[in-house]
LOLO-107607 format. One record per residue (C-alpha): residue number from 1; residue in one letter; z, y, x. Coordinates in Angstrom, 3 decimals. Each point is the difference from the previous one (the first is absolute). Example, Ala and Ser with C-alpha at 12.3 -4.5 7.8 and 13.67 -1.06 7.14 Angstrom:
<num = 1	residu = A	c3 = 7.800	c2 = -4.500	c1 = 12.300>
<num = 2	residu = S	c3 = -0.660	c2 = 3.440	c1 = 1.370>
***
This chain:
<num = 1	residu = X	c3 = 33.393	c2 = 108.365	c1 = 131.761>
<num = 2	residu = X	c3 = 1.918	c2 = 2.938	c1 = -0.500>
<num = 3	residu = X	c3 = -1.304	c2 = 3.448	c1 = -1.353>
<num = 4	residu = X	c3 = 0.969	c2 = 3.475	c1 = -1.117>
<num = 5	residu = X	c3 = -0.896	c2 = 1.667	c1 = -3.110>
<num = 6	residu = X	c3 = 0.967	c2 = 3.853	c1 = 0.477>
<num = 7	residu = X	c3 = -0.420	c2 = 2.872	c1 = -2.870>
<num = 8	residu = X	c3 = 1.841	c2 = 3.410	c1 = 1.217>
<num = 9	residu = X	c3 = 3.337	c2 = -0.520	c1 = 0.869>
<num = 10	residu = X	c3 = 0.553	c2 = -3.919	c1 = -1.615>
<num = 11	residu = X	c3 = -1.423	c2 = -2.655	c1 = 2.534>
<num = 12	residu = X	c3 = 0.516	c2 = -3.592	c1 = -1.080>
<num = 13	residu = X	c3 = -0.047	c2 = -3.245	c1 = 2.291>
<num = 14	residu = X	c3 = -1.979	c2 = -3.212	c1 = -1.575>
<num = 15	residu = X	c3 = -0.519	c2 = -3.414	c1 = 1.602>
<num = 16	residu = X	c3 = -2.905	c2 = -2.277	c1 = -0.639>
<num = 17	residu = X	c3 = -0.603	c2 = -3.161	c1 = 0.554>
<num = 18	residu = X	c3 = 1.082	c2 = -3.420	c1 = -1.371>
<num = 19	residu = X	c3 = 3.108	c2 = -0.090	c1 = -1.247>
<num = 20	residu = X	c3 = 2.024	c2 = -2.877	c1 = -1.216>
<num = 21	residu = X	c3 = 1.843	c2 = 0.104	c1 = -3.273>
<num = 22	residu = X	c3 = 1.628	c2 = -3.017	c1 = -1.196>
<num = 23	residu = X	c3 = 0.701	c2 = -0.424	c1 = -3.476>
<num = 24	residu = X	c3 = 3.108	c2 = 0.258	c1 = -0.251>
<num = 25	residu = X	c3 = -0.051	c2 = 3.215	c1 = 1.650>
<num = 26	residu = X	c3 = -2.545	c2 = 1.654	c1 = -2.527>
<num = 27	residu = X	c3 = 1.982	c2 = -1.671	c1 = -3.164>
<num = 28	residu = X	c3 = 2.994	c2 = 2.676	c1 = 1.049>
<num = 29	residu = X	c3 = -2.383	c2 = 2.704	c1 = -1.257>
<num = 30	residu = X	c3 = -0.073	c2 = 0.526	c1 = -3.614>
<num = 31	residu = X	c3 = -2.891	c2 = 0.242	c1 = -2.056>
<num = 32	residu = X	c3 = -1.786	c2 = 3.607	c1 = 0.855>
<num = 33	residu = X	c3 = -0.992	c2 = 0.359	c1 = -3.677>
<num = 34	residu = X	c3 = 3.133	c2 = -0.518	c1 = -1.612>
<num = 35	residu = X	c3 = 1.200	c2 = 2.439	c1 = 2.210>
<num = 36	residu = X	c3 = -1.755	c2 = 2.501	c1 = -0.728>
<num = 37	residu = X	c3 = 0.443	c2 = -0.246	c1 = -3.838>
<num = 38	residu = X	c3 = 3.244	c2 = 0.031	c1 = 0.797>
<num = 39	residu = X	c3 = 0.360	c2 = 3.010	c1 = 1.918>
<num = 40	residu = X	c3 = -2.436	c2 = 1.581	c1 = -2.769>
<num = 41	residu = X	c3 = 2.338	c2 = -1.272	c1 = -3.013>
<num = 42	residu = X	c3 = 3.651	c2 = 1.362	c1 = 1.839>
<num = 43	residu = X	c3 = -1.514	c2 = 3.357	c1 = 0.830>
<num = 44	residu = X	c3 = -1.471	c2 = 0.416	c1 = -3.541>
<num = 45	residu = X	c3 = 2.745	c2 = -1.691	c1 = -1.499>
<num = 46	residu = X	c3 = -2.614	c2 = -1.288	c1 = -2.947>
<num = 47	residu = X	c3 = -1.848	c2 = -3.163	c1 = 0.304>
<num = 48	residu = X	c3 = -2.615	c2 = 2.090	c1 = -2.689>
<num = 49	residu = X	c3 = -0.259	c2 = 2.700	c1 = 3.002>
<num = 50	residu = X	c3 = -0.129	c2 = -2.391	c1 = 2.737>
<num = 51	residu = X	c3 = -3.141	c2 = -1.799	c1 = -1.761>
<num = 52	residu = X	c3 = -1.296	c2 = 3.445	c1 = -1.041>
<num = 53	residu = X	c3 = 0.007	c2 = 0.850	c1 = 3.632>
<num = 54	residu = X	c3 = -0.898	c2 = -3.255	c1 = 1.256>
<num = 55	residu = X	c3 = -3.074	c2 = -0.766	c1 = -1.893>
<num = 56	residu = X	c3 = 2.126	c2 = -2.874	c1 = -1.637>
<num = 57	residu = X	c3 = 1.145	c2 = -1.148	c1 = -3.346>
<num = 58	residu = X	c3 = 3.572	c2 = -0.202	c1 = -0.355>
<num = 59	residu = X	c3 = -0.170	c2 = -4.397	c1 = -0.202>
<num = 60	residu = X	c3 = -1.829	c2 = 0.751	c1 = 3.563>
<num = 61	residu = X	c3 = 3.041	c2 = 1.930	c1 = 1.098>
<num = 62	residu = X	c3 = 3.041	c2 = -2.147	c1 = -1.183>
<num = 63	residu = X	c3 = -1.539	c2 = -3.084	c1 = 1.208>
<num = 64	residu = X	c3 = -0.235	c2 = 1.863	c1 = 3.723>
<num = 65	residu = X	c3 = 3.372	c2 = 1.304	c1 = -0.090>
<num = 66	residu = X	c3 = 1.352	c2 = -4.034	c1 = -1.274>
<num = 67	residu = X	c3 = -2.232	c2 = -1.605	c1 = 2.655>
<num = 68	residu = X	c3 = 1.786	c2 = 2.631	c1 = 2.391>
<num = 69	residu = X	c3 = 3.745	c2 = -0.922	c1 = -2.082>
<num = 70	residu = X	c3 = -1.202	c2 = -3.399	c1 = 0.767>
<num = 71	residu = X	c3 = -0.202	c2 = 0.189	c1 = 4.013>
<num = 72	residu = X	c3 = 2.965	c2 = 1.926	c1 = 0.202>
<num = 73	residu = X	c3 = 1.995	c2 = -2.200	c1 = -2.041>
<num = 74	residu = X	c3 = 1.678	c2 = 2.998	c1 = -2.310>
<num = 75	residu = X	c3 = -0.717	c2 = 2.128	c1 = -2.716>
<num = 76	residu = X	c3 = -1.526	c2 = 3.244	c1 = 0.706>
<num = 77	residu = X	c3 = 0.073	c2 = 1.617	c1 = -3.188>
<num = 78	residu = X	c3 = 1.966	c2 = -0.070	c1 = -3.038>
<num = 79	residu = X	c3 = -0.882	c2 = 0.257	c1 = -3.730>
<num = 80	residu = X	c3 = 2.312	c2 = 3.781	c1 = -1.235>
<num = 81	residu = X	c3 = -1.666	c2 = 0.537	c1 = -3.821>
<num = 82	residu = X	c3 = -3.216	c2 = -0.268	c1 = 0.251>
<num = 83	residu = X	c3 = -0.632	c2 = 0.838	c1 = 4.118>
<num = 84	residu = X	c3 = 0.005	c2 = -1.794	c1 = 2.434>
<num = 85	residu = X	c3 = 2.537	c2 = 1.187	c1 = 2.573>
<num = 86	residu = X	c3 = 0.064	c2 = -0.751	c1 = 4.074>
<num = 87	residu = X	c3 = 3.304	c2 = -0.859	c1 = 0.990>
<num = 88	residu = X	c3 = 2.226	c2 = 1.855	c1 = 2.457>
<num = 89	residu = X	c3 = -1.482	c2 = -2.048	c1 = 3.301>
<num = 90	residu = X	c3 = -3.457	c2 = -0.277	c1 = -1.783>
<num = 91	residu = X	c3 = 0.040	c2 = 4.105	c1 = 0.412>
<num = 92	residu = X	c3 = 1.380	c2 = -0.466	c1 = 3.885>
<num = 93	residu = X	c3 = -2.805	c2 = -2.733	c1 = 0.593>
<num = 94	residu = X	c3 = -2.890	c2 = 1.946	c1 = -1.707>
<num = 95	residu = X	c3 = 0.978	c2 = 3.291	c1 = 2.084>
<num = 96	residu = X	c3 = -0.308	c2 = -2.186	c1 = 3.112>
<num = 97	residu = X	c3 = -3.177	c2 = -1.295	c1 = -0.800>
<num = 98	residu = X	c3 = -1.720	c2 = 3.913	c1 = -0.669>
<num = 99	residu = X	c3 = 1.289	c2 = 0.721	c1 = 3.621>
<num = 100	residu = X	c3 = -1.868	c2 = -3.158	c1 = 1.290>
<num = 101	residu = X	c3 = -3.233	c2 = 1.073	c1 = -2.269>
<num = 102	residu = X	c3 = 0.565	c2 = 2.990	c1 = 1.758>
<num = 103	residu = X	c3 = -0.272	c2 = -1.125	c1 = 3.269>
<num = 104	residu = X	c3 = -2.481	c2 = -2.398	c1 = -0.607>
<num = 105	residu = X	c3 = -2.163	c2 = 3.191	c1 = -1.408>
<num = 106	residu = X	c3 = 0.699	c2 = 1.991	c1 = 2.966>
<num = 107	residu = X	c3 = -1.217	c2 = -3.224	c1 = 2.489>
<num = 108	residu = X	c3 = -3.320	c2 = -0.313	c1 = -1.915>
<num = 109	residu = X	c3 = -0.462	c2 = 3.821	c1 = -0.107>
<num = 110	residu = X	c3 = 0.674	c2 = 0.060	c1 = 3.785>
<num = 111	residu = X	c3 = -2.559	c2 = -2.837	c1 = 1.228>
<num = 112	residu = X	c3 = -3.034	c2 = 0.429	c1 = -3.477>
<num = 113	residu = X	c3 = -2.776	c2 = 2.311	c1 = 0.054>
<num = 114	residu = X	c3 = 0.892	c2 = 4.131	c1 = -0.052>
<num = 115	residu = X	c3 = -0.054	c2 = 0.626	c1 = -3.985>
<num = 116	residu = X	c3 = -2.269	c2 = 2.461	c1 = -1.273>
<num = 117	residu = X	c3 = 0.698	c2 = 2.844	c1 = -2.059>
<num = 118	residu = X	c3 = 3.373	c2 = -1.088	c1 = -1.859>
<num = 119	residu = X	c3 = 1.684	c2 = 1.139	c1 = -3.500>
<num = 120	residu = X	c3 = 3.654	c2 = 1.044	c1 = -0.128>
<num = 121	residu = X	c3 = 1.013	c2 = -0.078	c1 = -3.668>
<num = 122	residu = X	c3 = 2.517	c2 = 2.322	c1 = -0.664>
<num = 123	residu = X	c3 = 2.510	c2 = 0.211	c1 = -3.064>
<num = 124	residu = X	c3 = 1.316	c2 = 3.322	c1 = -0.519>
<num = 125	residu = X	c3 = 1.996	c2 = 2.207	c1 = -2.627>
<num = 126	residu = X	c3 = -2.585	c2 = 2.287	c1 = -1.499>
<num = 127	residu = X	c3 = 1.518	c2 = 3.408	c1 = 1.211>
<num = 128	residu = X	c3 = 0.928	c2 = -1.545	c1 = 3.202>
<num = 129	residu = X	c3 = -3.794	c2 = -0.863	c1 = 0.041>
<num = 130	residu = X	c3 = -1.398	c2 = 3.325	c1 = -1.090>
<num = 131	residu = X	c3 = 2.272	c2 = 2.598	c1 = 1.416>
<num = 132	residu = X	c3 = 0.668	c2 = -2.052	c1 = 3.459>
<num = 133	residu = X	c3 = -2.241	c2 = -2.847	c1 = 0.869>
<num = 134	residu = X	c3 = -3.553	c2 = 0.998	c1 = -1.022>
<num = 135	residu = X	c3 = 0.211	c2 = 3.583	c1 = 1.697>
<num = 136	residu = X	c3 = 1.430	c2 = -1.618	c1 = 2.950>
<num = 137	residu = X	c3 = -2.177	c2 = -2.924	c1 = 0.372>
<num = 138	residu = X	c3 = -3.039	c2 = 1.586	c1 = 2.314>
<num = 139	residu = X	c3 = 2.881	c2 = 0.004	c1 = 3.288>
<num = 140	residu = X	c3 = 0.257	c2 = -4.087	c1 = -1.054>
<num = 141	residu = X	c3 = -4.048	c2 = -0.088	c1 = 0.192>
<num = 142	residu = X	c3 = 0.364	c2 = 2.352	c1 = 3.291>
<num = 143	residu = X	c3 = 1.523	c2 = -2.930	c1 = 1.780>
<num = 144	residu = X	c3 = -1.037	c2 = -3.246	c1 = -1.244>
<num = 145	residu = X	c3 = -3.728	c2 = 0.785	c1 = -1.932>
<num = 146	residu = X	c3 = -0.761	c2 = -3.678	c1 = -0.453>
<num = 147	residu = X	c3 = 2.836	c2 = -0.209	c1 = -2.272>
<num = 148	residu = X	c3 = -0.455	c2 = 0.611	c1 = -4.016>
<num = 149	residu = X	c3 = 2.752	c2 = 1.005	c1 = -2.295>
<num = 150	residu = X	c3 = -0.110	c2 = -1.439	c1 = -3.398>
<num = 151	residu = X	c3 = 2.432	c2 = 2.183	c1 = -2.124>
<num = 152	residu = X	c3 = 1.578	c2 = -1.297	c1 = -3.381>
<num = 153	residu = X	c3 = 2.321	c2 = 2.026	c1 = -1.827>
<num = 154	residu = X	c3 = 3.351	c2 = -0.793	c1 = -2.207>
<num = 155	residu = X	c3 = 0.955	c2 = 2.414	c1 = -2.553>
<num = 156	residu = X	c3 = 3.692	c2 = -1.291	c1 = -0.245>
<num = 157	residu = X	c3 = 2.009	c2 = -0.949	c1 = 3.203>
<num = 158	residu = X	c3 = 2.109	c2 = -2.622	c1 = -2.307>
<num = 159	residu = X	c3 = -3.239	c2 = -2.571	c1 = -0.007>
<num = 160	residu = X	c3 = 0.288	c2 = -3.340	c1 = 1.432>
<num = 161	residu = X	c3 = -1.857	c2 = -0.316	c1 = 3.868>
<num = 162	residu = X	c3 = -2.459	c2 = -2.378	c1 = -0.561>
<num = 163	residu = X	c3 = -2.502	c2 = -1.365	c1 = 2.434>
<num = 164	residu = X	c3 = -3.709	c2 = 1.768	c1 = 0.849>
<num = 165	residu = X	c3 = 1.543	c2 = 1.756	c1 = 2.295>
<num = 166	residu = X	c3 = 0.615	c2 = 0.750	c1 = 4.306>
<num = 167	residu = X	c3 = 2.202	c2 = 2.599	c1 = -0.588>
<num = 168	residu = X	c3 = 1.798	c2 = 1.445	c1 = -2.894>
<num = 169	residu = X	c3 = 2.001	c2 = 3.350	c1 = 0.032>
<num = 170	residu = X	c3 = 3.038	c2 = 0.798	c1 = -1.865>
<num = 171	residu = X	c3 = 2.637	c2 = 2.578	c1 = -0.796>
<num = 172	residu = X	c3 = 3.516	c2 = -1.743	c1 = 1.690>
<num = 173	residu = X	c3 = 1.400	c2 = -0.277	c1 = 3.329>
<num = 174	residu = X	c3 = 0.237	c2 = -2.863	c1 = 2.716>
<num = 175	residu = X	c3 = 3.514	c2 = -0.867	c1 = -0.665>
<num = 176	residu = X	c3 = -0.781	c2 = -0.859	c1 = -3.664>
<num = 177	residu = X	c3 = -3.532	c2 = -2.228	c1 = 1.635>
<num = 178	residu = X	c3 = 1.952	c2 = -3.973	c1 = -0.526>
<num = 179	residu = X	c3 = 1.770	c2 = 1.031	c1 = -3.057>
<num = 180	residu = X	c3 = -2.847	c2 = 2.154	c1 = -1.907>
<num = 181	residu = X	c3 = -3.275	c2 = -1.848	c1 = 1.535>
<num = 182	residu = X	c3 = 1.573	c2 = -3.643	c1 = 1.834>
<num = 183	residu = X	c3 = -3.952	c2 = -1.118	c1 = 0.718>
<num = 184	residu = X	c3 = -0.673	c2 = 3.281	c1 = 1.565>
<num = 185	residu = X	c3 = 0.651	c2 = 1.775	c1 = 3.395>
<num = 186	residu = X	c3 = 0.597	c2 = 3.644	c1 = -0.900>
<num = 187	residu = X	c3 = -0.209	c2 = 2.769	c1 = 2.754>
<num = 188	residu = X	c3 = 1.139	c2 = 3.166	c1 = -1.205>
<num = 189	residu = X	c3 = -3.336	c2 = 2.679	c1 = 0.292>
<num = 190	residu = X	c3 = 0.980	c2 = 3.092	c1 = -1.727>
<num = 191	residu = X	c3 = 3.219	c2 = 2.295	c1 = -1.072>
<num = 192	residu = X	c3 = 0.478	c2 = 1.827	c1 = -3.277>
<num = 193	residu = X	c3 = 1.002	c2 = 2.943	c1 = -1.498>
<num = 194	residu = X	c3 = 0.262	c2 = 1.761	c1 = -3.351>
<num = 195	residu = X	c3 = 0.090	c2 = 4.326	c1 = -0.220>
<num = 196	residu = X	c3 = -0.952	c2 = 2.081	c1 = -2.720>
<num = 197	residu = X	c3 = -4.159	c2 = 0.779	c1 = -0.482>
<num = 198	residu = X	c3 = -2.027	c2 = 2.449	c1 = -1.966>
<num = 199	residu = X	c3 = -3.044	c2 = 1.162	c1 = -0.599>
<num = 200	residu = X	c3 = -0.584	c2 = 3.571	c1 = 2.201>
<num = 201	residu = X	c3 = -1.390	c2 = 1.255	c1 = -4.009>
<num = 202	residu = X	c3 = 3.069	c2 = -1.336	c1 = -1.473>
<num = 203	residu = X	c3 = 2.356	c2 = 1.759	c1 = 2.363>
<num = 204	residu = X	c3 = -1.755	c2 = 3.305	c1 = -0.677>
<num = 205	residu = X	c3 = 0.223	c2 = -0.430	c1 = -3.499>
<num = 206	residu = X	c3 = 3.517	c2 = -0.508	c1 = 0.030>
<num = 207	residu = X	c3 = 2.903	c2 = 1.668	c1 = 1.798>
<num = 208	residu = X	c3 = 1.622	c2 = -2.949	c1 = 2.330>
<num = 209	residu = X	c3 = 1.948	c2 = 1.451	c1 = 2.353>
<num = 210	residu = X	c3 = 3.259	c2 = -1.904	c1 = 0.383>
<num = 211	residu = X	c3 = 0.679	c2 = -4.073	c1 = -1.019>
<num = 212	residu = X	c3 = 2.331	c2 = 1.273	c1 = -3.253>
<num = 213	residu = X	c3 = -4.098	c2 = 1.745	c1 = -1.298>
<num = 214	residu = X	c3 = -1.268	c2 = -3.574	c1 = -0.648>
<num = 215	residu = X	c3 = 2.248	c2 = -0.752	c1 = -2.393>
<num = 216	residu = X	c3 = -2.077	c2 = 1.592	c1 = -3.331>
<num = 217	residu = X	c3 = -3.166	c2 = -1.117	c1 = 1.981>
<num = 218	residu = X	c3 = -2.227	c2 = -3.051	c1 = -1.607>
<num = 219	residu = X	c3 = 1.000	c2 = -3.097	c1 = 2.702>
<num = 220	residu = X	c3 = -2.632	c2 = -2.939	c1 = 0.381>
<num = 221	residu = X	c3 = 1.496	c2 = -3.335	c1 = 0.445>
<num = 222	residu = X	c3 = -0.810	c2 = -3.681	c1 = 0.940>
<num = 223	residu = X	c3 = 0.737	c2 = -3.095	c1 = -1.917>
<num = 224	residu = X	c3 = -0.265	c2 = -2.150	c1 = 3.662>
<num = 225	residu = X	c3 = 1.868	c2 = 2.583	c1 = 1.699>
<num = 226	residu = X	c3 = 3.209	c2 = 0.655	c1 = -2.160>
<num = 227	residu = X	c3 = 2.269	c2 = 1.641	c1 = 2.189>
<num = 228	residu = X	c3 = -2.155	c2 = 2.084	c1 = 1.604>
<num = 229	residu = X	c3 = 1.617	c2 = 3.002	c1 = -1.930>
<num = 230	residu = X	c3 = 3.485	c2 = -0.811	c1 = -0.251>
<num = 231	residu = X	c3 = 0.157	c2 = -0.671	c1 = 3.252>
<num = 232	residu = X	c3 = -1.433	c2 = 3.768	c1 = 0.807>
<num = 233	residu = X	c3 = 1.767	c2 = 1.806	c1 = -1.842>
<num = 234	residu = X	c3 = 3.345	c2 = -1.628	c1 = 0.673>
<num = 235	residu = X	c3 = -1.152	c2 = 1.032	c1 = 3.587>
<num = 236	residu = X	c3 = -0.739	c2 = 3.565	c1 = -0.991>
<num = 237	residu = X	c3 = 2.997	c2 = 0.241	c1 = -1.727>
<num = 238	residu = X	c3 = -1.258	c2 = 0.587	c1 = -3.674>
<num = 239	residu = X	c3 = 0.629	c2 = -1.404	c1 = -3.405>
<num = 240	residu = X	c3 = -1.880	c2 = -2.961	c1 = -1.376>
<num = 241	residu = X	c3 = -1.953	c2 = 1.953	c1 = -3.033>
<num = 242	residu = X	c3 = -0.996	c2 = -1.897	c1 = -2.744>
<num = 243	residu = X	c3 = -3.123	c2 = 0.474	c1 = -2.223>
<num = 244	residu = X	c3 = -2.273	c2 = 1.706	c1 = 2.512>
<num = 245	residu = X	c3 = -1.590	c2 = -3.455	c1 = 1.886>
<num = 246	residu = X	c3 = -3.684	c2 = -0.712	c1 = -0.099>
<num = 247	residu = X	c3 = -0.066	c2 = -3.846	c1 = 0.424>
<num = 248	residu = X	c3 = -3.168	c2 = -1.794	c1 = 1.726>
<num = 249	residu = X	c3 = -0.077	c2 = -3.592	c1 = 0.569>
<num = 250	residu = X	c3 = -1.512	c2 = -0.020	c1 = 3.528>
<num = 251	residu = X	c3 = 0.385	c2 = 2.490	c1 = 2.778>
<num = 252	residu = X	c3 = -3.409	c2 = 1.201	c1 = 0.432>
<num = 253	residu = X	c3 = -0.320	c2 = 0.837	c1 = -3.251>
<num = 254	residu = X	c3 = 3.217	c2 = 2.226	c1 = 0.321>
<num = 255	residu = X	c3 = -1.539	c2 = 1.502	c1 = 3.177>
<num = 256	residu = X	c3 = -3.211	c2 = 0.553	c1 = -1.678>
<num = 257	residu = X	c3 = 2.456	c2 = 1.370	c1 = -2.596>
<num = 258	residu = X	c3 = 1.705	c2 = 2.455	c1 = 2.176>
<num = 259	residu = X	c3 = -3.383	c2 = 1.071	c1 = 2.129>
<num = 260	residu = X	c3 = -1.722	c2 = 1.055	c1 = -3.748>
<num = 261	residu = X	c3 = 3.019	c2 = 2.512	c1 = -0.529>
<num = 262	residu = X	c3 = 2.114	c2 = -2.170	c1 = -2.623>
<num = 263	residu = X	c3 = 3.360	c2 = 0.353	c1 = 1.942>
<num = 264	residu = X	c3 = 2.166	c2 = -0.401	c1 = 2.402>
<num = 265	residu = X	c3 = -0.010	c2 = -3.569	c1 = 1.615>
<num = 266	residu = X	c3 = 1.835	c2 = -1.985	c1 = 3.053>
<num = 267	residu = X	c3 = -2.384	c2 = -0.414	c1 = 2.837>
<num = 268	residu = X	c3 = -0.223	c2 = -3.057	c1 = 2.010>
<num = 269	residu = X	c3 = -0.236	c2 = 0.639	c1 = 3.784>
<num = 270	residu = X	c3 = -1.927	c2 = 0.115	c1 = 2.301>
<num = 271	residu = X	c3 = -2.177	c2 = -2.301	c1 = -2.808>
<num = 272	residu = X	c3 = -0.943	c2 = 3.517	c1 = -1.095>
<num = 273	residu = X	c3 = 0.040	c2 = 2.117	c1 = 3.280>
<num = 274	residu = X	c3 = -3.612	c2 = 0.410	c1 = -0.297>
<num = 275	residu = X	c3 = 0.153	c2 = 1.989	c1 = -3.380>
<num = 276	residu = X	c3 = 2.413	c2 = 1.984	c1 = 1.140>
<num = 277	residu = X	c3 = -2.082	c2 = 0.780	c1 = 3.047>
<num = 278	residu = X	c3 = -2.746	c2 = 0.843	c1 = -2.036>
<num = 279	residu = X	c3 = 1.416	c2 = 2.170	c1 = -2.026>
<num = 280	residu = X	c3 = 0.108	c2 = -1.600	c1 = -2.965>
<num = 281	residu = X	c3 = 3.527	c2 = -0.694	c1 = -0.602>
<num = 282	residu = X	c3 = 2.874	c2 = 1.967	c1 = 1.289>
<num = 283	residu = X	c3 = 3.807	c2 = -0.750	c1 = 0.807>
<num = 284	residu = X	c3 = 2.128	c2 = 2.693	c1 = -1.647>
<num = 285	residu = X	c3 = 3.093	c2 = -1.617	c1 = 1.817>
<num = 286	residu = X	c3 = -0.883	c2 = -1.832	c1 = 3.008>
<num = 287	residu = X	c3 = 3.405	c2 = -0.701	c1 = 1.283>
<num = 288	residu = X	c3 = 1.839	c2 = -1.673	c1 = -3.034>
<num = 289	residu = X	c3 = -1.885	c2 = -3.581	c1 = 0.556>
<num = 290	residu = X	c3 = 1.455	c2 = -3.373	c1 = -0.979>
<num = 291	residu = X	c3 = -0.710	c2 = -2.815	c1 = 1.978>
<num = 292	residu = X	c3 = -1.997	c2 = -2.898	c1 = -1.525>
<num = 293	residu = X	c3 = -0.848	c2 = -3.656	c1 = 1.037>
<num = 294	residu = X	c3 = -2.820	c2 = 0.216	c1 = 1.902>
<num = 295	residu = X	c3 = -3.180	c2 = -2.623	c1 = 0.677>
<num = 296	residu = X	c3 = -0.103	c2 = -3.068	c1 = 1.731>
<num = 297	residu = X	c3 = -3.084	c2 = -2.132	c1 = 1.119>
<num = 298	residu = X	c3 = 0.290	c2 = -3.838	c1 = -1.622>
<num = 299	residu = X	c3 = -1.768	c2 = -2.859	c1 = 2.166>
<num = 300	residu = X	c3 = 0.102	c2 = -3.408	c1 = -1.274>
<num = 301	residu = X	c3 = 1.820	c2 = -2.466	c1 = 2.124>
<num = 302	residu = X	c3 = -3.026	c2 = -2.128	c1 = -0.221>
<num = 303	residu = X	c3 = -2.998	c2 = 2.502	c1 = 0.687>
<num = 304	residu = X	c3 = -2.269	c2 = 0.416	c1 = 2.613>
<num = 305	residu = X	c3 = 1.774	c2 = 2.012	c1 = 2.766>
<num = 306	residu = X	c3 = -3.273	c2 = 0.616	c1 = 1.390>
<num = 307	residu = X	c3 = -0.016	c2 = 3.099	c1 = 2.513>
<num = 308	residu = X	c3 = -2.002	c2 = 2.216	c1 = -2.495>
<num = 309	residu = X	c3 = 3.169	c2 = -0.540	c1 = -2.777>
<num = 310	residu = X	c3 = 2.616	c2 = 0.500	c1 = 2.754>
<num = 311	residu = X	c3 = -2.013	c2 = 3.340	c1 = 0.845>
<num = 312	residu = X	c3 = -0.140	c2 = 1.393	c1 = -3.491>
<num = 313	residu = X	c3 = 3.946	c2 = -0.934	c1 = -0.531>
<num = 314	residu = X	c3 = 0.594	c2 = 2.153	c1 = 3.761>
<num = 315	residu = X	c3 = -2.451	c2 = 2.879	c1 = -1.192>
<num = 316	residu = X	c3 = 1.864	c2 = 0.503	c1 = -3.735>
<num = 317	residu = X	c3 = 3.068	c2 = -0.042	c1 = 2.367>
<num = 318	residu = X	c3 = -1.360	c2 = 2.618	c1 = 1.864>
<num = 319	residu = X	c3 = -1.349	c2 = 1.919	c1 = -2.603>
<num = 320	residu = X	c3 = 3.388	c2 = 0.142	c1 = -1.887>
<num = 321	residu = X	c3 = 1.617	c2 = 1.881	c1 = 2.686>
<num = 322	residu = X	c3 = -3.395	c2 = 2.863	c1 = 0.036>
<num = 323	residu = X	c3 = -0.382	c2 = 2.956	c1 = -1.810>
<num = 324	residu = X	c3 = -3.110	c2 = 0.659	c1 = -2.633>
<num = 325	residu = X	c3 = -2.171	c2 = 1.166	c1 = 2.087>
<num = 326	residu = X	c3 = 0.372	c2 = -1.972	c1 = 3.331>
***
């Protein structure tokens, strides 16, 4: 018997029935387990991680991956220190097998029950988060309202990806997505900008009415953004002074910095369109900007590309190229 299992826009054929197997032709399958420790191990590249996100101790895990060495007939990883490294086609294998998880997942999605309400989870630089995503994230609801976004900030954009997470976004660009983030797909979302901000009280205060009148000013810096004002005033064609930096170790404390009326700061945009909108930071110099690295969207080669995660990637595409306010 033949039937079709249809969900939108995937339909998917499956035949019932008696079917005959012999054994020979189900040995050529390897063991389902091992393979998926496997896969779990390569992408992690930690047997620890692999167990953590397994469920499994790390015995559990190296005798998976040996039973798996074992059917192959060849080592899959290598002892470097004190890791456990995959070899060269241990990485090509394990990417294969996430594509066939993949489709695998997107067969059982297309013939099992309609989910209910499901949980995106969502790893995202805590500016990005604040100043972009969370305003933004009612036109997400708009279109797909059985969908919930778990947000979980990073305060530095130098820590590790780790897994507990569908999609995790980044400051980069695609063409750095195999070398910077090899387990990852990365689809570029947003551009960036740097310009000079103020506070509207701060520019009354002081008399700023050409780029050379900044120079005497108090400037608020970044520790995770260090050439934010180099770069700026190399572009507005002024000295580098010395002495007069404010130095904060994450950027929205230096906006937070620059909104109370500390100084004069570099502005990320459009991150921080909306306070400028508002009126509660000003660009003295709109023109001089320095282009910046923008944001990309990170998807695990492995995760579920179920239609609600291929949605939010799309929308955060979509919303990169909108105004605040749109």
């Amino acid at each position: 018997m033949t039937y079709i299992c249809e969900q939108g826009s995937i339909r998917w054929k499956v035949f019932t029935g008696s079917v005959n197997f012999s054994h020979r032709t189900m040995r050529k399958l390897p063991p389902l387990s091992a393979l998926r420790v496997f896969e779990v191990a390569a992408r992690t590249r930690s047997y620890v991680e692999a167990g953590a996100e397994l469920g499994l101790t790390h015995g559990a895990v190296s005798r998976q991956v040996a039973a798996l060495e074992t059917w192959l007939g060849q080592r899959l990883f290598v002892r470097v220190g004190r890791r456990m490294v995959a070899t060269q086609a241990a990485r090509a294998f394990a990417t294969e097998i996430s594509r066939s998880f993949d489709r695998v997942m997107t067969a059982a999605e297309a013939c099992g029950r309609p989910s209910g309400r499901r949980v995106l989870r969502v790893s995202a630089p805590t500016t990005f988060a604040m100043r972009r995503l969370i305003p933004r994230l009612d036109h997400f609801h708009a279109a797909w309202p059985d969908i919930e976004i778990s947000v979980t900030t990073v305060t530095t954009l130098h820590e590790e990806l780790r897994a507990g997470f569908d999609v995790a976004i980044r400051r980069g660009s695609g063409a750095l997505g195999e070398e910077a983030w090899p387990q990852h797909h990365a689809v570029p979302i947003l551009a960036e900008y740097d310009t000079l901000i103020a506070s509207p009280a701060f520019l009354a205060e002081h008399a700023i009415r050409v780029p050379h009148d900044i120079l005497d000013k108090p400037l608020i810096a970044t520790e995770t953004r260090p050439r934010d004002w180099a770069d700026w005033l190399s572009a507005a064609g002024l000295p580098h002074p010395v002495g007069r930096r404010r130095v904060f170790d994450h950027f929205f404390i230096s906006l937070q910095s620059v909104t109370d009326g500390l100084g004069l700061g570099m502005g990320a945009f459009p991150l921080i369109a909306r306070e400028v909108a508002l009126g509660r930071l000003a660009t003295p110099f709109p023109d001089i900007r320095v282009p910046r690295r923008g944001y990309v969207a990170l998807v695990p080669f492995d995760a579920d590309k179920s239609p609600a995660l291929t949605g939010f990637v799309d929308w955060l595409v979509a919303e990169g190229g909108a105004p605040y306010g749109t």
